[in-house]
PDB file as gemmi writes it, atoms N, CA and C in Angstrom:
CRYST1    1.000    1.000    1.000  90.00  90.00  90.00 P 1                      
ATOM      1  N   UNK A   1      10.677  -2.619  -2.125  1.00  0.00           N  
ATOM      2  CA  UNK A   1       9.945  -1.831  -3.099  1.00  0.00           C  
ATOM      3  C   UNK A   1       9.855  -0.388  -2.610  1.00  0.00           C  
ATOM      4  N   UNK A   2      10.944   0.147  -2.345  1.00  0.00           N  
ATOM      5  CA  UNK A   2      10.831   1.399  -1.657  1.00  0.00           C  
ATOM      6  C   UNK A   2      11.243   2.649  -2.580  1.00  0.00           C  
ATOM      7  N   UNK A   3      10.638   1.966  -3.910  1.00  0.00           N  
ATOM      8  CA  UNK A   3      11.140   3.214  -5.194  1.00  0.00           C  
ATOM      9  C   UNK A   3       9.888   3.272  -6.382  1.00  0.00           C  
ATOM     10  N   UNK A   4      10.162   3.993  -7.143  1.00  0.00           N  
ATOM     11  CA  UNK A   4       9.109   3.985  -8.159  1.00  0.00           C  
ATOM     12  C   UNK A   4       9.270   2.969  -9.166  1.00  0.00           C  
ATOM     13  N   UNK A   5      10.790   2.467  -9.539  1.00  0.00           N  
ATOM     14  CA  UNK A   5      10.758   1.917 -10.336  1.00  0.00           C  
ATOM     15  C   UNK A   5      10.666   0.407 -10.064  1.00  0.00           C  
ATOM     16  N   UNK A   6      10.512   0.294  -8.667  1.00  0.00           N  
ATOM     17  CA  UNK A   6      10.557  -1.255  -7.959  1.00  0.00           C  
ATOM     18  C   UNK A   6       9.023  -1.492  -7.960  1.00  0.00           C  
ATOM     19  N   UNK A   7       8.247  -0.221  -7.814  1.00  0.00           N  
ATOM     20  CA  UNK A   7       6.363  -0.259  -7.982  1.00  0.00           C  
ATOM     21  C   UNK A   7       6.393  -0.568  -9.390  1.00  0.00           C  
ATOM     22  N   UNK A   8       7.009   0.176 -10.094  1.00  0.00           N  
ATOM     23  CA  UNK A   8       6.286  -0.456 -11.541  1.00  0.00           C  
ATOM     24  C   UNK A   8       6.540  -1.763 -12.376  1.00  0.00           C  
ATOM     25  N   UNK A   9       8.137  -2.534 -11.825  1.00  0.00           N  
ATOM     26  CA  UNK A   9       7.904  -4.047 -12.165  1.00  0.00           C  
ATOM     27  C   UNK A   9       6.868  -4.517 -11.075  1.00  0.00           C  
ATOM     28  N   UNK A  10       6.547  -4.221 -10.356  1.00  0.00           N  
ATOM     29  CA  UNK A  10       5.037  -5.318  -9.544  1.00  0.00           C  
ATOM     30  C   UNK A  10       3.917  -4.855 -10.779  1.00  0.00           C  
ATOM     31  N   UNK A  11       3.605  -3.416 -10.971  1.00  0.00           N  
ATOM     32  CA  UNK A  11       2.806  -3.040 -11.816  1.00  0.00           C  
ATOM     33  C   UNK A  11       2.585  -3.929 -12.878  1.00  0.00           C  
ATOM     34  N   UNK A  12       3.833  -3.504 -13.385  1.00  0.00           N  
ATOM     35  CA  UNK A  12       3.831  -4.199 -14.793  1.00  0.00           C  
ATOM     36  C   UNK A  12       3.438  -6.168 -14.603  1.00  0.00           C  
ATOM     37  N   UNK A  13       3.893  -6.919 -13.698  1.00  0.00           N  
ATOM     38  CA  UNK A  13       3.614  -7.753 -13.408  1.00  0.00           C  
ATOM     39  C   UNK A  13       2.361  -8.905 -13.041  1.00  0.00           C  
ATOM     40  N   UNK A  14       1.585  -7.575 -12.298  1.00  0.00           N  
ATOM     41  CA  UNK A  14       0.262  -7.423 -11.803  1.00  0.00           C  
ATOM     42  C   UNK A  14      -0.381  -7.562 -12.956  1.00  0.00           C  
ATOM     43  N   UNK A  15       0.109  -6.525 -14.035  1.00  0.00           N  
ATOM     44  CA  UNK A  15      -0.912  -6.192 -15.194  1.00  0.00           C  
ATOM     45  C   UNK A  15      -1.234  -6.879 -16.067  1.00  0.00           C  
ATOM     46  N   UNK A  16       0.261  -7.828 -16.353  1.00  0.00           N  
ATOM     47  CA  UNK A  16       0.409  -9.122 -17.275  1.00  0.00           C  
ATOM     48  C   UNK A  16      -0.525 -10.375 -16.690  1.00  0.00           C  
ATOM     49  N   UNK A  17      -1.413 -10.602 -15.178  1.00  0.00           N  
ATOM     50  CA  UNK A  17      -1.786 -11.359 -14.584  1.00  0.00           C  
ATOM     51  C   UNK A  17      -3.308 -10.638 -14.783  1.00  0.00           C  
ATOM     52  N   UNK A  18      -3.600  -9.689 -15.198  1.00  0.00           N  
ATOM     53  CA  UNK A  18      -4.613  -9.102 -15.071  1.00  0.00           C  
ATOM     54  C   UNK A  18      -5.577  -8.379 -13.581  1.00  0.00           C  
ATOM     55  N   UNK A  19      -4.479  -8.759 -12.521  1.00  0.00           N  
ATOM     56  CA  UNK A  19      -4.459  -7.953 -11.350  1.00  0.00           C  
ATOM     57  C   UNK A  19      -5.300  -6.913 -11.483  1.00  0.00           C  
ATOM     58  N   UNK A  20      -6.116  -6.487 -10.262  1.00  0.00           N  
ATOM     59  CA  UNK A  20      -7.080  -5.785 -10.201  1.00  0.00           C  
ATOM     60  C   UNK A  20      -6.357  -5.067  -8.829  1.00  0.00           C  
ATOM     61  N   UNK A  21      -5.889  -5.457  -7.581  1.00  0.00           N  
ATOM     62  CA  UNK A  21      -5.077  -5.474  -6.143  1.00  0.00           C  
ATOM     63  C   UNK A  21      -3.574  -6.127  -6.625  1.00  0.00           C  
ATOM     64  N   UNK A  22      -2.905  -5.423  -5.855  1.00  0.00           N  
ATOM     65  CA  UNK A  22      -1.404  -6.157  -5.538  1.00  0.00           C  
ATOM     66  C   UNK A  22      -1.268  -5.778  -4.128  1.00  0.00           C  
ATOM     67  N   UNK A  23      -0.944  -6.953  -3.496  1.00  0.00           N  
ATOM     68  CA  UNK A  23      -1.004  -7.233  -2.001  1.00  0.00           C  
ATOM     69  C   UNK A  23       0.957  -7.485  -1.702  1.00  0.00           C  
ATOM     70  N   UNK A  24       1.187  -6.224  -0.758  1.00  0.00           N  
ATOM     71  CA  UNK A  24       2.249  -5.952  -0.527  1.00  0.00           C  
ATOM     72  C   UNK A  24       2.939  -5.835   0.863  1.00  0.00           C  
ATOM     73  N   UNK A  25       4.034  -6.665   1.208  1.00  0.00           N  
ATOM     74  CA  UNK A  25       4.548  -7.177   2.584  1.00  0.00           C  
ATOM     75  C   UNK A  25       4.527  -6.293   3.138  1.00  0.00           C  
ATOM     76  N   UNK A  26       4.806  -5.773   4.162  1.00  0.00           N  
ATOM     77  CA  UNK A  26       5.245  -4.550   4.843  1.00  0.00           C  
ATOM     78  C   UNK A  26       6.882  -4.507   4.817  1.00  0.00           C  
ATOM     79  N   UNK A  27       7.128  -6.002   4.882  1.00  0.00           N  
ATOM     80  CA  UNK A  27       8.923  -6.142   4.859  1.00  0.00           C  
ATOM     81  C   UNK A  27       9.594  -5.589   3.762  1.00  0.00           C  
ATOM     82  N   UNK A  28       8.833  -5.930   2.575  1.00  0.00           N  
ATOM     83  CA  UNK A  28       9.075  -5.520   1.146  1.00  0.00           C  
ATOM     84  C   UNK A  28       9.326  -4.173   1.209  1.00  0.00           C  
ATOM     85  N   UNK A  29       8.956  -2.964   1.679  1.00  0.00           N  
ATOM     86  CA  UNK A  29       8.780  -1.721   1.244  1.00  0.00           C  
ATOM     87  C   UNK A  29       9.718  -0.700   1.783  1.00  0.00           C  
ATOM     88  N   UNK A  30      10.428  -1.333   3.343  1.00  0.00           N  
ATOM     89  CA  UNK A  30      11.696  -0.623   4.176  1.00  0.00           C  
ATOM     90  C   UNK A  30      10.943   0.644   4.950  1.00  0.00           C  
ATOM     91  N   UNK A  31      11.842   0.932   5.810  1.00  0.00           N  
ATOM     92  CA  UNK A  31      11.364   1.628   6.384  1.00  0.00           C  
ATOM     93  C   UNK A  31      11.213   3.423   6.204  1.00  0.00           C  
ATOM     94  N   UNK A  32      11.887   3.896   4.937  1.00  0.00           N  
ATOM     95  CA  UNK A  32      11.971   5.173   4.497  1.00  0.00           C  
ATOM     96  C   UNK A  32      10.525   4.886   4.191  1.00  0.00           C  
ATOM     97  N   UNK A  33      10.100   3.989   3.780  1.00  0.00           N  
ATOM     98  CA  UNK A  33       8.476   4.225   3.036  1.00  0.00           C  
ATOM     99  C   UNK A  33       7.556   4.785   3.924  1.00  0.00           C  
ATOM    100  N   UNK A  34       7.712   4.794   5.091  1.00  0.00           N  
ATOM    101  CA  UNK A  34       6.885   5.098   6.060  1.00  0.00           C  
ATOM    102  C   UNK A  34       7.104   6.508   6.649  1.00  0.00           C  
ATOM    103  N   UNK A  35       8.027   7.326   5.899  1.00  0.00           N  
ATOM    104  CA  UNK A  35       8.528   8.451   6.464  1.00  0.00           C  
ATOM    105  C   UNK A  35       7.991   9.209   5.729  1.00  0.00           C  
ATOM    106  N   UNK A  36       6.785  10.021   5.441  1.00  0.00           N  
ATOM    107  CA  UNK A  36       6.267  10.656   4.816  1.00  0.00           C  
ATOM    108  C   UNK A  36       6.802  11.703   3.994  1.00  0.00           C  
ATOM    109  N   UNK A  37       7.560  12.458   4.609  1.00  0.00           N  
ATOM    110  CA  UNK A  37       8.777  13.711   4.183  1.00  0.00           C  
ATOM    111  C   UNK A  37       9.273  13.458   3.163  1.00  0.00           C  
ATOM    112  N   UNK A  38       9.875  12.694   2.917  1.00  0.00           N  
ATOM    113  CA  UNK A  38      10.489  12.235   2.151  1.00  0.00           C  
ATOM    114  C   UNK A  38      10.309  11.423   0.216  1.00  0.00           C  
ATOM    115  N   UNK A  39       8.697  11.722   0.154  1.00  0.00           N  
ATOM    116  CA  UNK A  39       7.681  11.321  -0.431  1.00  0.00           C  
ATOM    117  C   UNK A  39       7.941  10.024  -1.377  1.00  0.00           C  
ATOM    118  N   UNK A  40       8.133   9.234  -0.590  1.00  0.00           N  
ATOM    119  CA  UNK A  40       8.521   7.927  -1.672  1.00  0.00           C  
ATOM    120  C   UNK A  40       7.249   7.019  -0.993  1.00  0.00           C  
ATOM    121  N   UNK A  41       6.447   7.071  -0.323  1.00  0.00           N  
ATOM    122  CA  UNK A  41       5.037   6.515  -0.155  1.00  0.00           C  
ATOM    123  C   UNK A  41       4.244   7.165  -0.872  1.00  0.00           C  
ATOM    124  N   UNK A  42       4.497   8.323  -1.146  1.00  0.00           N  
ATOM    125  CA  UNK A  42       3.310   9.013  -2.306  1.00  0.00           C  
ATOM    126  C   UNK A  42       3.917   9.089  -3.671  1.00  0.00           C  
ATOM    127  N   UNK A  43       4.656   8.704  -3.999  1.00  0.00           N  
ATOM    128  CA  UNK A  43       5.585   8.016  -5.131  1.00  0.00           C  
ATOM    129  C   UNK A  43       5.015   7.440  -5.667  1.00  0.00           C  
ATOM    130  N   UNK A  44       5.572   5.873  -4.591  1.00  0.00           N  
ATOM    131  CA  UNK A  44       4.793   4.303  -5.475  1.00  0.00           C  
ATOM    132  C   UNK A  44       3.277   4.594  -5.437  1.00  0.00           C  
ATOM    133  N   UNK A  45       3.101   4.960  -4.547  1.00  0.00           N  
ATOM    134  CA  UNK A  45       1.274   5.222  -4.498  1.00  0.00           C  
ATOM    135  C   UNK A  45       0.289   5.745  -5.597  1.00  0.00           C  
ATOM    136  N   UNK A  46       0.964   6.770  -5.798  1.00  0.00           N  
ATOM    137  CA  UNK A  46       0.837   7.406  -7.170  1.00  0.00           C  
ATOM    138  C   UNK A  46       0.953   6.621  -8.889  1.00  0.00           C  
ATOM    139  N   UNK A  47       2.119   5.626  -8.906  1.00  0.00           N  
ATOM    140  CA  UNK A  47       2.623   4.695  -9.632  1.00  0.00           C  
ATOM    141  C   UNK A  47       1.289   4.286  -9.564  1.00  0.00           C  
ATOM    142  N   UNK A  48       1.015   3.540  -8.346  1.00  0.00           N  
ATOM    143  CA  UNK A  48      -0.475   2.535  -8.769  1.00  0.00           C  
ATOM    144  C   UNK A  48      -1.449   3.160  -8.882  1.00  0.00           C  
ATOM    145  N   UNK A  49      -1.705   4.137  -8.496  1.00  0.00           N  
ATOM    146  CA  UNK A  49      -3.005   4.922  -9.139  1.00  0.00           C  
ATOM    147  C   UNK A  49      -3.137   5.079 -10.486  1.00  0.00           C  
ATOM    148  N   UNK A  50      -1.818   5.794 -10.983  1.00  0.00           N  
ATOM    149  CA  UNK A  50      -2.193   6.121 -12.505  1.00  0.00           C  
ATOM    150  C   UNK A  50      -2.152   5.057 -13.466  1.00  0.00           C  
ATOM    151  N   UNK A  51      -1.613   3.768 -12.585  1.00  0.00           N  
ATOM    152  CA  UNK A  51      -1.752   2.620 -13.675  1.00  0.00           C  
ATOM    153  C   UNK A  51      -3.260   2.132 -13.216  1.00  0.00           C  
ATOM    154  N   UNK A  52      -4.197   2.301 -12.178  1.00  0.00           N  
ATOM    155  CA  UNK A  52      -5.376   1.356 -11.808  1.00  0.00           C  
ATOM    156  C   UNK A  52      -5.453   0.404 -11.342  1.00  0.00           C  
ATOM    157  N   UNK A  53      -4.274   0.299 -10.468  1.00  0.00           N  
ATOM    158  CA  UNK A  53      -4.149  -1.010  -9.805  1.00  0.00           C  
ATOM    159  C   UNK A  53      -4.284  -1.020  -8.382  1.00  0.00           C  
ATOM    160  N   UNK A  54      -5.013  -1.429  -7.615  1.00  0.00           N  
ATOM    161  CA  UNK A  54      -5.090  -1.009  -5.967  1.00  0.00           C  
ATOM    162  C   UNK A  54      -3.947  -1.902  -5.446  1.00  0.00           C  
ATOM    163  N   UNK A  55      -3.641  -0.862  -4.028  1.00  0.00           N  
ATOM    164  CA  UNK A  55      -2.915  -1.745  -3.374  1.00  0.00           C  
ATOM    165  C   UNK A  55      -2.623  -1.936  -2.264  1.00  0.00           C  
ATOM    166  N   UNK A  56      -2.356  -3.273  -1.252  1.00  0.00           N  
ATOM    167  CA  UNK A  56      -2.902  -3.607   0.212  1.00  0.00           C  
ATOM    168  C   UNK A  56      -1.240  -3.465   0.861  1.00  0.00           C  
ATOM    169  N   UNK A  57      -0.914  -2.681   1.519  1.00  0.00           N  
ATOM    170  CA  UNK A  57       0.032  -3.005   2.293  1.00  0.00           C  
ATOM    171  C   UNK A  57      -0.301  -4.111   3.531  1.00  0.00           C  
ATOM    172  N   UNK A  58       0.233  -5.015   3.205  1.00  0.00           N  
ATOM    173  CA  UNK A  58      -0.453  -6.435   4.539  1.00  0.00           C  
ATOM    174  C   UNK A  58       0.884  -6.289   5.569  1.00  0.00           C  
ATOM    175  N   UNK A  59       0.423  -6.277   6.752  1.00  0.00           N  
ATOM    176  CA  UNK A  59       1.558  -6.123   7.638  1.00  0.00           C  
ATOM    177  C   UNK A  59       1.458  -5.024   9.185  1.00  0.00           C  
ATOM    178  N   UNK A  60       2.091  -5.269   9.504  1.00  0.00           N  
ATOM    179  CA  UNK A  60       1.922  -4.590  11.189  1.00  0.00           C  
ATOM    180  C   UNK A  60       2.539  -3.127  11.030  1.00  0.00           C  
ATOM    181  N   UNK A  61       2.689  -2.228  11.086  1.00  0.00           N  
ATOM    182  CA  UNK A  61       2.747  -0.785  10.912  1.00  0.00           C  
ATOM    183  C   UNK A  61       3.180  -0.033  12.278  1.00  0.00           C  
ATOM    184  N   UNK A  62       2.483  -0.781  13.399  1.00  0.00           N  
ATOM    185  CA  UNK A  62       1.804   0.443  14.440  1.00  0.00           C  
ATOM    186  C   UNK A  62       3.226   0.850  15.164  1.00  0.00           C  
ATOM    187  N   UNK A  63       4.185   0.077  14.665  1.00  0.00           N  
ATOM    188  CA  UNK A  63       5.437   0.948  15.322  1.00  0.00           C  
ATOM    189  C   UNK A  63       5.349   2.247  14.611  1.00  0.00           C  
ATOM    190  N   UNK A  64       5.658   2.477  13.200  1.00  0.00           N  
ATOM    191  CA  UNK A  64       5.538   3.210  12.392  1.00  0.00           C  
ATOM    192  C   UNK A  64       4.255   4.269  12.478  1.00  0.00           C  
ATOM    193  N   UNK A  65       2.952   4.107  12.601  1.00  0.00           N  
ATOM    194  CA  UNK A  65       1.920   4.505  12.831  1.00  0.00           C  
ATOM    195  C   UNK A  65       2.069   5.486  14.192  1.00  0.00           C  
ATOM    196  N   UNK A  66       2.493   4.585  14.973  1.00  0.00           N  
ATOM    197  CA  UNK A  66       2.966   5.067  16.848  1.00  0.00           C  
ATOM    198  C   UNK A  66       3.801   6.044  16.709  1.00  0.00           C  
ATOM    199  N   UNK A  67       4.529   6.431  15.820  1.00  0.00           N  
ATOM    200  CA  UNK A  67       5.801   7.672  15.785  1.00  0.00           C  
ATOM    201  C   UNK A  67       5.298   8.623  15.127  1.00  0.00           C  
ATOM    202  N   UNK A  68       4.120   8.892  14.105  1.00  0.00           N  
ATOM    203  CA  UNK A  68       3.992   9.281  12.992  1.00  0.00           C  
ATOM    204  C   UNK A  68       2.686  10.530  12.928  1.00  0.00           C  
ATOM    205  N   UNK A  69       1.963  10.687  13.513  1.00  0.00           N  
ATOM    206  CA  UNK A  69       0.895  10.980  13.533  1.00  0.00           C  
ATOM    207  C   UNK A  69       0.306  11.528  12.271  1.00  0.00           C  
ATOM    208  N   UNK A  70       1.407  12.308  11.269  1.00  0.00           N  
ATOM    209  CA  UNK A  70       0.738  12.271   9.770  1.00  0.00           C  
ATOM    210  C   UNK A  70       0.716  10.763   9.124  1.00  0.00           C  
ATOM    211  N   UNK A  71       1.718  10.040   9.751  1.00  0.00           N  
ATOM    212  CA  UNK A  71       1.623   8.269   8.916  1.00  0.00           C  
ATOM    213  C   UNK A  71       0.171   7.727   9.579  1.00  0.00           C  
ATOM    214  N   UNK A  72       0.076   7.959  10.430  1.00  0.00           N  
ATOM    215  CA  UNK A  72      -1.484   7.726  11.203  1.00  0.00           C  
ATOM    216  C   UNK A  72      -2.604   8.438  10.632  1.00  0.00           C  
ATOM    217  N   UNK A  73      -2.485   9.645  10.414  1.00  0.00           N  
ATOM    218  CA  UNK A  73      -3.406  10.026   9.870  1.00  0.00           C  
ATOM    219  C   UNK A  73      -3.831   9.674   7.874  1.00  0.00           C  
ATOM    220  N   UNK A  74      -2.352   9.304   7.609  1.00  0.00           N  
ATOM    221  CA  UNK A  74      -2.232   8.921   5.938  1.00  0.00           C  
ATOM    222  C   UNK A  74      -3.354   7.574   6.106  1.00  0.00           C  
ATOM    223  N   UNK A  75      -3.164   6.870   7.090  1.00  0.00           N  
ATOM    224  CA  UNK A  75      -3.720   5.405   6.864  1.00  0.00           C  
ATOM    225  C   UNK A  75      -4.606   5.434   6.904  1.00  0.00           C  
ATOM    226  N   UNK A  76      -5.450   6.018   8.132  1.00  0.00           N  
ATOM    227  CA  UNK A  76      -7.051   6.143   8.145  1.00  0.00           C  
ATOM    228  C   UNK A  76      -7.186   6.436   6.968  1.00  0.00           C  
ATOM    229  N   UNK A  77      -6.911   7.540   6.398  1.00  0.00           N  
ATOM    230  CA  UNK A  77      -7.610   7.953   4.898  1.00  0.00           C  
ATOM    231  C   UNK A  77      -7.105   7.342   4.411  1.00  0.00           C  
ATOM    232  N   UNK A  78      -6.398   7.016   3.654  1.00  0.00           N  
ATOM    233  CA  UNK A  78      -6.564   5.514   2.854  1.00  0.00           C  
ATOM    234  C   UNK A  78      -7.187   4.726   3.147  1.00  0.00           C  
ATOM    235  N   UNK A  79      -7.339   3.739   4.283  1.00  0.00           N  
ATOM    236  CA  UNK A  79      -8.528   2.897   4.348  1.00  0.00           C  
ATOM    237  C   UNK A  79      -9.843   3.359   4.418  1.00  0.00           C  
ATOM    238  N   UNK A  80     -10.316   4.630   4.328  1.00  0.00           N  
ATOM    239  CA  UNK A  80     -11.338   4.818   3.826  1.00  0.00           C  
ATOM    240  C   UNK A  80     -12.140   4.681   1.958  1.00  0.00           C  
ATOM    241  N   UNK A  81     -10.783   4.914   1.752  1.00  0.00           N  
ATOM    242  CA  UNK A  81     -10.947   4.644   0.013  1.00  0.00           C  
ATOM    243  C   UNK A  81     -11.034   3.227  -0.537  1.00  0.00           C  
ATOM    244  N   UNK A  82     -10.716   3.194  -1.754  1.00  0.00           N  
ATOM    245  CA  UNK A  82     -10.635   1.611  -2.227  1.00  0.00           C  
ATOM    246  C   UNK A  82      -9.404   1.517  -2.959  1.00  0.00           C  
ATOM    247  N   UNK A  83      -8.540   2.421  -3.168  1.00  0.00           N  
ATOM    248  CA  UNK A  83      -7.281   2.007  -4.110  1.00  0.00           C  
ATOM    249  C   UNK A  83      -6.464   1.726  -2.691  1.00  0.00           C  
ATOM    250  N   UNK A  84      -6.414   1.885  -2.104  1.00  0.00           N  
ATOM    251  CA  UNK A  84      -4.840   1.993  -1.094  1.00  0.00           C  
ATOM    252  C   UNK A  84      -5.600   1.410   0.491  1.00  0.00           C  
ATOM    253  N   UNK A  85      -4.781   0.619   0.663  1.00  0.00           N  
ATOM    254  CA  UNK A  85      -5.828  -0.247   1.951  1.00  0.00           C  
ATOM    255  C   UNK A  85      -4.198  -0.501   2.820  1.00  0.00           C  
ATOM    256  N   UNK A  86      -4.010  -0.406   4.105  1.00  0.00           N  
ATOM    257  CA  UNK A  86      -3.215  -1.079   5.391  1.00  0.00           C  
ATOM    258  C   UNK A  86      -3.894  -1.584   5.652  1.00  0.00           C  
ATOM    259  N   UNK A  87      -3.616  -3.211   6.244  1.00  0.00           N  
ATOM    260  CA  UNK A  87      -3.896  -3.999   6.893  1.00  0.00           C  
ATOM    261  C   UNK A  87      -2.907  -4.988   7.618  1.00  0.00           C  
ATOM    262  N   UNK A  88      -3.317  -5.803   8.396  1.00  0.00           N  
ATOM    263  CA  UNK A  88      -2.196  -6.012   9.008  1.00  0.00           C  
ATOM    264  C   UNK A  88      -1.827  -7.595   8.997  1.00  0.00           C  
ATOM    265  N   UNK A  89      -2.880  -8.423   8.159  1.00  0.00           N  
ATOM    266  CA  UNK A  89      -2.517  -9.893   7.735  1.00  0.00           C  
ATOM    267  C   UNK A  89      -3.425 -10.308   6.475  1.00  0.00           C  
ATOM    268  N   UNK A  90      -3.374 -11.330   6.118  1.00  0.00           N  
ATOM    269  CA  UNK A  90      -4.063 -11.843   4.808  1.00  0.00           C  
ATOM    270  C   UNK A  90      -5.447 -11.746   5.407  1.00  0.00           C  
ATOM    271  N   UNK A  91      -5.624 -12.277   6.623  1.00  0.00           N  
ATOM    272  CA  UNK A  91      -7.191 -12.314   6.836  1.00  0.00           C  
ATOM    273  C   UNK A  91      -7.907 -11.323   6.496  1.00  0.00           C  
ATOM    274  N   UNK A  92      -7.305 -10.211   7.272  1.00  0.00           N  
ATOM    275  CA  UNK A  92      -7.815  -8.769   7.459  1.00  0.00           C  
ATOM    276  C   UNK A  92      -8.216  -8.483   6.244  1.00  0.00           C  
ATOM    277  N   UNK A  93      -7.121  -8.920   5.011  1.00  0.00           N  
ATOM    278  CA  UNK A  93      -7.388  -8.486   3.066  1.00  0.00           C  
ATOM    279  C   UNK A  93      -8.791  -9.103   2.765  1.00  0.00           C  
ATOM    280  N   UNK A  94      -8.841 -10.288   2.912  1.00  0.00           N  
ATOM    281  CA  UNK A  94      -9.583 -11.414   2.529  1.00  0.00           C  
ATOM    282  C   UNK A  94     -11.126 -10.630   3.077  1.00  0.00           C  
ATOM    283  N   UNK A  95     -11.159 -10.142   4.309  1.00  0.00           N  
ATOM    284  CA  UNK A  95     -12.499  -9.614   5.085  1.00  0.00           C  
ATOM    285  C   UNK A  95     -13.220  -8.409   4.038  1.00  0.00           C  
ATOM    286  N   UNK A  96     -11.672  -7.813   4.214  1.00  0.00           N  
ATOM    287  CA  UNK A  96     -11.867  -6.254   3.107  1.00  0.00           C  
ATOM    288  C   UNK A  96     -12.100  -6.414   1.520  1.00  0.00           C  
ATOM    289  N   UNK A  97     -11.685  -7.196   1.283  1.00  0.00           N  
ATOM    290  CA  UNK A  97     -12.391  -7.527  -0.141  1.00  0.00           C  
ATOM    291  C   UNK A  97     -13.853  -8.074  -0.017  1.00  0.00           C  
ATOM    292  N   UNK A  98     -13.863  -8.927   0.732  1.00  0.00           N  
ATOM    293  CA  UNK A  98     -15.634  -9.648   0.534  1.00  0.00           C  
ATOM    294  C   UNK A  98     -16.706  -8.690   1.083  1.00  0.00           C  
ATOM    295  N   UNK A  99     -16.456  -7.901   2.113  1.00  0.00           N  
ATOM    296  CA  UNK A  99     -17.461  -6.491   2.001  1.00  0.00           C  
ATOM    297  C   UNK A  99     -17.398  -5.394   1.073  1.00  0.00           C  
ATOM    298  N   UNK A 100     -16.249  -5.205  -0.002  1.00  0.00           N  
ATOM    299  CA  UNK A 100     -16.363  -4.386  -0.377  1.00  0.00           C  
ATOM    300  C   UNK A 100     -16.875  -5.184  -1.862  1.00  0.00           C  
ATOM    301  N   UNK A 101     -17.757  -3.735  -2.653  1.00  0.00           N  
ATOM    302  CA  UNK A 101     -18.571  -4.039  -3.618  1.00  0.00           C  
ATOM    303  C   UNK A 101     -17.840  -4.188  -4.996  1.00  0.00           C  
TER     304      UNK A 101                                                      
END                                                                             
């Protein structure tokens, strides 16, 4: 899912399910997604914003994170919000949903 138009069949998919979150592999997304420059993380990201759909990247990062220091700094702020969440397994989702309101 490392394009806009690969975000908007999940979108569209999500939407037909009445999806509120779409919870997304880390494998799924390749590794350009993580290259900030290049803006195809603020792409799909964007995709799900303007449709209203949040979304969890589930998956291990910190190689990516470890090289990146704007990809490090992208994540914190996102996990401060509620549309756009990293995490790094289902549990971690499961935690972050039941504290949040």
């Amino acid at each position: 899912m490392g394009n806009a138009s690969a975000a908007l069949e999940i979108i569209s998919a999500a939407s037909s399910q009445r999806a509120e979150l779409a919870a997304i592999p880390v494998e799924r997304l390749g590794d350009e997604f993580f290259h900030l420059h290049n803006g195809i993380a603020g792409e799909v990201l964007q995709k799900f914003a303007t449709y209203h759909l949040c979304i969890a990247i589930v998956g291990d990062i910190a190689a990516h994170s470890a090289a990146s220091k704007a990809l490090h700094d992208f994540v914190v702020e996102c996990n401060r919000g509620s549309a756009v969440w990293f995490v790094r397994n289902l549990e971690e989702l499961n935690d972050r949903l039941h504290r949040t309101p």
